[in-house]
C-alpha positions, 0 to 999 in steps of 0.5 A: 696109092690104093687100088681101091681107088681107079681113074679112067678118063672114060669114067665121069671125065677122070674123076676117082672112082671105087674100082669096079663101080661108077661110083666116085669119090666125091660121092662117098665123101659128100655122104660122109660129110652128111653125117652119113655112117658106113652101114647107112651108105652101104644099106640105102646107097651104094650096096655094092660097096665093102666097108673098105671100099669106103675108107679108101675112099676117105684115105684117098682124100687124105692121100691127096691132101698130104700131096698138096704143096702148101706155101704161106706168104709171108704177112707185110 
């Protein structure tokens, strides 16, 4: 994957979070999903982040999805 992105159990149960930080994916991506842009997210909320730590962010989720195994049930 990215090594933007780590997981430690230790660290909010598990849940991926920006390397270095507490801050977890799923709070990156709520702010993105806000309409919220990079500067905006950086500037008022998580200063510590880089641009890049955010898209990785967004790669992750992308990252995830593309793992998923989808299957369609056949319409009877």
């Amino acid at each position: 994957m990215n090594n933007r992105i780590v997981t430690n159990p230790n660290i909010h149960f598990g849940k991926p979070c920006v390397s270095g930080s507490r801050i977890t994916v799923q709070n990156v991506l709520e702010l993105v999903r806000e309409g919220v842009n990079v500067d905006e997210i950086r500037q008022s909320y998580y200063p510590e982040l880089a641009p890049e730590d955010i898209k990785a962010c967004v790669q992750y989720a992308i990252d995830m999805i593309a793992l998923e195994d989808i299957r369609v049930a056949d319409a009877a």
